[in-house]
ZADOMI-983428 format. One record per residue (C-alpha): x, y, z; residue in three letters. Coordinates in Angstrom, 3 decimals, decimal comma, padded with zeros to 6 digits. Each point is the difference from the previous one (the first is absolute). Last residue first. Layout:
REM residues N
+----------+----------+----------+------+
|     east |    north |       up | rest |
+----------+----------+----------+------+
|        X |        Y |        Z |  ALA |
...
+----------+----------+----------+------+
END
This chain:
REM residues 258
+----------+----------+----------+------+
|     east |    north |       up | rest |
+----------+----------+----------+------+
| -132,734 |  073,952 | -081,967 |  UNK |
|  000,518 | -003,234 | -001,858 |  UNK |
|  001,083 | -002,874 |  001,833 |  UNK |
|  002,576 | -002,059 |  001,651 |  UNK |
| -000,883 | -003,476 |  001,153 |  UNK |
|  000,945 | -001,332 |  003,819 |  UNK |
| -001,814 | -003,429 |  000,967 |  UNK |
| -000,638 | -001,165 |  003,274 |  UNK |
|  002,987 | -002,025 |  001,550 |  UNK |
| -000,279 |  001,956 |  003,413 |  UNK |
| -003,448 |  001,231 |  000,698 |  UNK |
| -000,886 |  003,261 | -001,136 |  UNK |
| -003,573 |  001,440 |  000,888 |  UNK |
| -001,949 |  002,614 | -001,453 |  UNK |
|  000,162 |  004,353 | -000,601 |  UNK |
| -000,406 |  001,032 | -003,374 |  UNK |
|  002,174 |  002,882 | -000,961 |  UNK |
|  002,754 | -000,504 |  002,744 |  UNK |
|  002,611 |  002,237 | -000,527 |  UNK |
|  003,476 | -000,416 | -000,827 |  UNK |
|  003,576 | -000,063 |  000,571 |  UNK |
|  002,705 | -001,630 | -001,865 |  UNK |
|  003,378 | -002,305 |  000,433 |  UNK |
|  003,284 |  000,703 |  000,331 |  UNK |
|  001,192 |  003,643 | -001,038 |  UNK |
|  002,816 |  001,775 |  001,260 |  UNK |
| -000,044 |  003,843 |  000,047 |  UNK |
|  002,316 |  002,509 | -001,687 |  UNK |
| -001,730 |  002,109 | -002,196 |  UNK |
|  000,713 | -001,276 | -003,338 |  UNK |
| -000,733 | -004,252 |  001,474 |  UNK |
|  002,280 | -002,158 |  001,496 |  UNK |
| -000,383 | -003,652 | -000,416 |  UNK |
|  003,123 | -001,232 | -001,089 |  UNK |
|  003,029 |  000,628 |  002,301 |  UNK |
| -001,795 |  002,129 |  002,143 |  UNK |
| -002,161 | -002,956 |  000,942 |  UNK |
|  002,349 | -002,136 |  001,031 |  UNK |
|  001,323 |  002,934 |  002,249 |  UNK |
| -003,182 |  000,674 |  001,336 |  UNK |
| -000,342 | -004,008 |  000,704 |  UNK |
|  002,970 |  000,223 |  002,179 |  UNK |
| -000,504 | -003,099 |  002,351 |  UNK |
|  000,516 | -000,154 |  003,979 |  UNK |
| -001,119 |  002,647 |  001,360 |  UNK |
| -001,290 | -000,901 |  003,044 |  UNK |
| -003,782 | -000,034 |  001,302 |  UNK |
|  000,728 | -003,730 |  001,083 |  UNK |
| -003,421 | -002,201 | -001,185 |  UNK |
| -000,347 |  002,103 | -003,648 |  UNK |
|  004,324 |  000,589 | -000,647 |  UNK |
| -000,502 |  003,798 | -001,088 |  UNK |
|  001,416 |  001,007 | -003,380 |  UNK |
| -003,628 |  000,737 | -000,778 |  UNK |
| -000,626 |  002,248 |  002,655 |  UNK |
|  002,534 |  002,146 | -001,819 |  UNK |
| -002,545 |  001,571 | -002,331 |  UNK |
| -001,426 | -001,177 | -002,966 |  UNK |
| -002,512 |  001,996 | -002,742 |  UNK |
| -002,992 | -001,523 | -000,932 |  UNK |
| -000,954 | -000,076 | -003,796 |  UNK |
| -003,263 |  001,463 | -000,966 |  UNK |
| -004,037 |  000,272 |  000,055 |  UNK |
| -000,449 | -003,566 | -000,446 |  UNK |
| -004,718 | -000,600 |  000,086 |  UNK |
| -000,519 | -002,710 |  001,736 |  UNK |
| -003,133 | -002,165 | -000,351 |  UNK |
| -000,764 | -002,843 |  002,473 |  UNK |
| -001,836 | -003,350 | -000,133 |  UNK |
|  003,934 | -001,508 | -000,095 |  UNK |
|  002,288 |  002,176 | -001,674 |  UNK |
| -001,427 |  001,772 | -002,950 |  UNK |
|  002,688 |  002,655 | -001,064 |  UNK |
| -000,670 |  003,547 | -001,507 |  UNK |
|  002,100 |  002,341 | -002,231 |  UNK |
|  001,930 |  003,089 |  000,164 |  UNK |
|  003,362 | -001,963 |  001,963 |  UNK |
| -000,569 | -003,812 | -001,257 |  UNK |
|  003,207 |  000,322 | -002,289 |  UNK |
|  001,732 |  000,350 |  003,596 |  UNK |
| -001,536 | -003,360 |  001,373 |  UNK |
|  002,430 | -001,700 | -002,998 |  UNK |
|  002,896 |  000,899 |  002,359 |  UNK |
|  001,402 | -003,455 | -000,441 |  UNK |
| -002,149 | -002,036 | -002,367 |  UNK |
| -003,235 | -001,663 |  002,080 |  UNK |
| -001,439 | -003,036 |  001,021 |  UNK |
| -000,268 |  000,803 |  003,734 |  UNK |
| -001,219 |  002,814 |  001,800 |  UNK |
|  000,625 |  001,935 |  003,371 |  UNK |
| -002,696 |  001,887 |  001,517 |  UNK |
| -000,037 |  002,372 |  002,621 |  UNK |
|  003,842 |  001,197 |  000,234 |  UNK |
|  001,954 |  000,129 |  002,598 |  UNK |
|  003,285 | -000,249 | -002,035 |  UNK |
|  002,113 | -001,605 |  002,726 |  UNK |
| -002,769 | -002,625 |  000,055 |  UNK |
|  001,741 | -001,624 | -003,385 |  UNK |
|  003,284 | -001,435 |  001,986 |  UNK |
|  002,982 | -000,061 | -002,033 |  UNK |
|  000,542 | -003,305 | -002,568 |  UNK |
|  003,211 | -001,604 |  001,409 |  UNK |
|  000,361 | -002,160 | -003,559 |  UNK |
|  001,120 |  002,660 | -002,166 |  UNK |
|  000,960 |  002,943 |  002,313 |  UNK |
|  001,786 |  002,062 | -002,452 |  UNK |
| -001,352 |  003,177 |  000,249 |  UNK |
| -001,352 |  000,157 | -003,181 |  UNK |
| -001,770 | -003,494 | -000,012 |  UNK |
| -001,485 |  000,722 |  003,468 |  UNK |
| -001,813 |  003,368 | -001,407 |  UNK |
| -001,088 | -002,393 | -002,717 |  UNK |
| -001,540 | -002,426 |  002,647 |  UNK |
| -001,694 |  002,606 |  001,179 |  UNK |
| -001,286 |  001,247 | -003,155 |  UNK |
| -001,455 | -003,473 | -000,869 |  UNK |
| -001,699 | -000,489 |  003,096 |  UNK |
| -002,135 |  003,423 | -001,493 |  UNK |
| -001,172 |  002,674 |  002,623 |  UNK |
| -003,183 |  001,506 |  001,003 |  UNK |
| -000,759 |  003,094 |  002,439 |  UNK |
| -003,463 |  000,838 |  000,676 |  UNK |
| -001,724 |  002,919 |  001,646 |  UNK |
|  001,969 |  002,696 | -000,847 |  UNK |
|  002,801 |  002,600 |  001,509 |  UNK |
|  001,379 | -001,971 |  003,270 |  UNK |
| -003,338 | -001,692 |  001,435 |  UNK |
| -000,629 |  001,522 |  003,986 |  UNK |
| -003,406 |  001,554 | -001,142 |  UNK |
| -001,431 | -003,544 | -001,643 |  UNK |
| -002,236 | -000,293 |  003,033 |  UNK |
| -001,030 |  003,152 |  001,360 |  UNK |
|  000,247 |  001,831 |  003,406 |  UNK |
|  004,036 | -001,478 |  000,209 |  UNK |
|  000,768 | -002,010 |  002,946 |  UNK |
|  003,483 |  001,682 |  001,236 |  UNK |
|  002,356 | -001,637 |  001,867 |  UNK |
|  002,200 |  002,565 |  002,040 |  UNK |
|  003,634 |  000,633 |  000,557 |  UNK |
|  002,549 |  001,109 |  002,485 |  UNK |
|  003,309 | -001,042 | -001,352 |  UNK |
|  002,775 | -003,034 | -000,089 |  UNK |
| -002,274 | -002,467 | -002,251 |  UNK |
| -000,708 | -002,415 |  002,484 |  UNK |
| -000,395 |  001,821 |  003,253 |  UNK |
| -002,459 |  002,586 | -001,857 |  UNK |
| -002,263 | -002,990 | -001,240 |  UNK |
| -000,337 | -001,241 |  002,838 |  UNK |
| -001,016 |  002,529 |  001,688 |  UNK |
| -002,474 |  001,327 | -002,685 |  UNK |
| -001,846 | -003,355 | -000,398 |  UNK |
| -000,544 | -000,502 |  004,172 |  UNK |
| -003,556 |  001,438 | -000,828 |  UNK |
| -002,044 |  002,878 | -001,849 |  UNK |
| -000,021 |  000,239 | -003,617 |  UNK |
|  001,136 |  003,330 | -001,250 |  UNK |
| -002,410 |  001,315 | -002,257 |  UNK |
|  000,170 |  000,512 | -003,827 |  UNK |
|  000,265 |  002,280 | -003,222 |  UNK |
|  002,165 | -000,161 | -003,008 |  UNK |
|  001,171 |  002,691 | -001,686 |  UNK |
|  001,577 |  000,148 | -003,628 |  UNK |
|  003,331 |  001,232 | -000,598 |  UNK |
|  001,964 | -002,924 |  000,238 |  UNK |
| -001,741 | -001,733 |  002,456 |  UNK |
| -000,952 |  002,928 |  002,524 |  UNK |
| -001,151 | -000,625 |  003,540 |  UNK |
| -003,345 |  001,473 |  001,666 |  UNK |
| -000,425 | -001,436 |  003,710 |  UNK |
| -003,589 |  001,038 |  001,345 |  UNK |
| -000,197 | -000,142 |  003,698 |  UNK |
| -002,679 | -001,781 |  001,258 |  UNK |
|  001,735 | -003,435 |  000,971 |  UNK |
| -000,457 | -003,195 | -001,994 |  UNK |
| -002,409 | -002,817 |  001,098 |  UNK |
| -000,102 | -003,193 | -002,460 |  UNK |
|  003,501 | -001,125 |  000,372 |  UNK |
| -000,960 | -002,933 |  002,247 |  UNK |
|  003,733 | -001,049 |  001,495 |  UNK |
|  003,117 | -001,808 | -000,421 |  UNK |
|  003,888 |  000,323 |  000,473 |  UNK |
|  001,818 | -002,871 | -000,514 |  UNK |
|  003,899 | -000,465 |  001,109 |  UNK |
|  002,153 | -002,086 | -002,159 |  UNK |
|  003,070 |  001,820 | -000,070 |  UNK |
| -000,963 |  000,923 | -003,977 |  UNK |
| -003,310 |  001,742 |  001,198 |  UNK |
| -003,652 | -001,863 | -000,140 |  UNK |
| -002,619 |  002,400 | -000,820 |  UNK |
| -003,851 | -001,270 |  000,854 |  UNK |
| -002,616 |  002,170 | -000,709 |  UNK |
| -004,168 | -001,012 |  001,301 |  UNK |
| -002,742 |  001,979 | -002,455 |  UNK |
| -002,410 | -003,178 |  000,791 |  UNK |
| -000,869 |  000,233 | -003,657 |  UNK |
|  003,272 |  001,650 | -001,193 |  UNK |
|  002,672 | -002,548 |  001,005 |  UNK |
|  003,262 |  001,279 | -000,238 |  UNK |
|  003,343 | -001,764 |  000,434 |  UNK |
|  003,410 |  001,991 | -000,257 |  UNK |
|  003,046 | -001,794 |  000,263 |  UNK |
|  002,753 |  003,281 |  000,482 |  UNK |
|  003,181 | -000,741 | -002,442 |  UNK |
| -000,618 |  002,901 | -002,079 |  UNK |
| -000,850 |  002,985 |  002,949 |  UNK |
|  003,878 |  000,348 |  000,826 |  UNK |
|  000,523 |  001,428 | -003,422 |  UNK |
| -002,526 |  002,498 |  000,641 |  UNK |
|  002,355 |  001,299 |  003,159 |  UNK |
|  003,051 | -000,286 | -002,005 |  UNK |
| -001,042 |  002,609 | -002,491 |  UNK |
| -003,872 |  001,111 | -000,553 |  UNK |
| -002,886 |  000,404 |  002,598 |  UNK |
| -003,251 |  001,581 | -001,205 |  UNK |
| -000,115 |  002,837 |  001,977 |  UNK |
| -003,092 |  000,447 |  002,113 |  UNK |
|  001,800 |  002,400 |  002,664 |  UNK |
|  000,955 | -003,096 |  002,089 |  UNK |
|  001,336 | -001,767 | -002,424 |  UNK |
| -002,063 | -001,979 | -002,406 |  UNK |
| -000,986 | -003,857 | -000,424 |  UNK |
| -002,782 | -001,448 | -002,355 |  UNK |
| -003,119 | -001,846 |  000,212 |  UNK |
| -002,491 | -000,962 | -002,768 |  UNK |
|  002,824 | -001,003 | -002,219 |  UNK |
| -001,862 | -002,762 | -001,573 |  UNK |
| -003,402 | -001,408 |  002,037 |  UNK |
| -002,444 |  001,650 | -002,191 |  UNK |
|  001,650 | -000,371 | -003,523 |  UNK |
|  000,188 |  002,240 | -002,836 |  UNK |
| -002,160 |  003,235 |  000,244 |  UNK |
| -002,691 | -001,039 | -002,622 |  UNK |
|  000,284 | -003,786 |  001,293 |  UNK |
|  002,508 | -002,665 | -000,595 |  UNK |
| -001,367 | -002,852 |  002,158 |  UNK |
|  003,004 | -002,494 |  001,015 |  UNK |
|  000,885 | -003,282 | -000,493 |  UNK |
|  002,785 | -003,190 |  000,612 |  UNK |
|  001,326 |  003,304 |  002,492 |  UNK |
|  003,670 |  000,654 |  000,534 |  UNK |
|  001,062 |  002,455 |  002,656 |  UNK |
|  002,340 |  002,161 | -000,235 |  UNK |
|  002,756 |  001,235 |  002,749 |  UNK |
| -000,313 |  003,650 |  001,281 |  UNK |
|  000,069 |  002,939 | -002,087 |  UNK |
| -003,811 |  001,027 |  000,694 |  UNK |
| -001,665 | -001,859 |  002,395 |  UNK |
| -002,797 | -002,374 | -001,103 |  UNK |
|  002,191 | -001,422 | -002,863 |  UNK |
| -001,321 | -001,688 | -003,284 |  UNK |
|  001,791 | -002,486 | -002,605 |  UNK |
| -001,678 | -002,054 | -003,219 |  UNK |
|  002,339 | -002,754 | -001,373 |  UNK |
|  000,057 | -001,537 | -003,199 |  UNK |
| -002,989 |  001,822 | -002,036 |  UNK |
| -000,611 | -001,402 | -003,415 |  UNK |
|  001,043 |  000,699 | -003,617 |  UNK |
|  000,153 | -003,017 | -002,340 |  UNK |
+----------+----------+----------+------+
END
C-alpha cells in the first residue's frame, strides 16, 4: 500500500524544511510554503555561495499572528510580525516567470546581508503559491531514494531525504515508479493531483540540509543512470493540484486515471 511518509514545507525559500503531520493542498499549493524569499538588492533571486548560505537558516512562521522567527547556524534569532511590507514593488524572475512582492520592513534585511556576505532583502510575495519553483506540488517515491543510495554505494548510511525539498514523499513504492505517474492523476489524502512531469535537479541537492555544504554528489549519481536525451536529471515529479484537500502523513497515495 501507497501512503504519504513525510510531508515538508518552508516559509522562506531555500532555507531548512519544515515537516508538518498535515497540510492543506489548495489550488496554488500551500499557504504557508515559500511565501517569503531572498533577492539582492536589484530583486535578483540570489544564486552561488550566497543561496547556499540560506540552507542551514531555522525558519519558523506562524501565519495567523503573521510573527517570523529565523534562527541562523551561530545561534542568533531574528524575529518579527511580517505582516507590513514596504511600497515598493519588487518583481524577481524564477526561471522565466515573474514573481511579485514587497520588502518586509524590520531588522530582516540586516541580518540577512551580514550572513550571507551581500546586501539582500526578504521578499513577502503578493500571492501565496508565487515563490513555488515551476508547479504546485512536488512528490517523490522512498523507494527512489533508497535506489539513488544503492548506486552510490552507501548501503547502510542512507543520505538525508530533505536534500530533495520536495512536498510529499511516499512509501510503498518501486524505485522511480512516481515517473509512470507523469500524464495521469494521484489521490493523496482528500486531494487530487494531476503529474505534469519529471523535475529536473540542480546542485542544491548535493547540499548537506543543516550545513549548506556540499557534501554528497547526487548529480553525479544521477548522471550515471538517470539522465534523460536532453541532459537533465530526473528525481521525482511535479504536479498540480486538481482537487484541493488535506494530507496528513500516513494517508493513502493511489494512482489514477487522468
Amino acid at each position: 500500500m501507497k501512503t504519504v511518509a513525510r510531508l515538508s514545507i518552508t516559509p522562506v525559500k531555500s532555507m531548512q524544511l519544515q515537516h508538518r503531520e498535515e497540510i492543506r493542498l489548495e489550488p496554488f499549493g500551500v499557504a504557508e510554503n515559500r511565501r517569503f524569499y531572498v533577492s539582492d538588492r536589484e530583486g535578483r533571486l540570489l544564486r552561488g555561495l550566497s543561496h547556499d548560505r540560506l540552507v542551514p537558516i531555522q525558519p519558523e512562521y506562524d501565519p495567523a499572528s503573521e510573527w517570523l522567527s529565523l534562527r541562523f547556524p551561530d545561534g542568533r534569532v531574528v524575529q518579527g510580525d511580517v505582516g507590513t511590507v514596504n511600497g515598493h514593488q519588487i518583481s524577481s524572475s524564477f526561471w522565466g516567470r515573474v514573481v511579485t512582492g514587497g520588502e518586509i520592513e524590520g531588522p530582516w534585511a540586516d541580518a540577512l546581508s551580514e550572513h550571507v556576505g551581500e546586501p539582500v532583502r526578504l521578499i513577502r510575495t503578493h500571492q501565496p503559491g508565487e515563490g513555488i519553483d515551476s508547479h504546485a506540488v512536488s512528490l517523490f517515491s522512498s523507494a527512489s531514494a533508497e535506489e539513488l543510495d544503492r548506486r552510490a554505494g552507501r548501503a547502510g548510511r542512507p543520505h538525508d531525504r530533505r536534500r530533495w525539498r520536495m512536498l510529499i514523499q511516499v512509501d510503498g513504492c518501486r524505485p522511480h515508479e512516481e515517473d509512470e505517474w507523469i500524464g495521469g492523476r494521484v489521490r493523496v489524502g482528500n486531494a487530487v493531483i494531476d503529474v505534469i512531469r519529471a523535475d529536473p535537479r540542480c546542485r542544491i541537492t548535493t547540499l548537506d540540509p543543516d550545513t549548506g555544504q556540499k557534501d554528497f554528489d547526487t548529480l553525479r549519481v544521477l548522471a550515471g543512470y538517470r539522465a534523460d536525451r536532453i541532459g537533465e536529471l530526473p528525481f521525482g515529479v511535479y504536479g498540480d493540484v486538481k482537487e484541493p484537500g488535506l494530507i496528513r502523513q500516513g494517508d493513502p497515495v493511489e494512482p489514477m486515471a487522468a
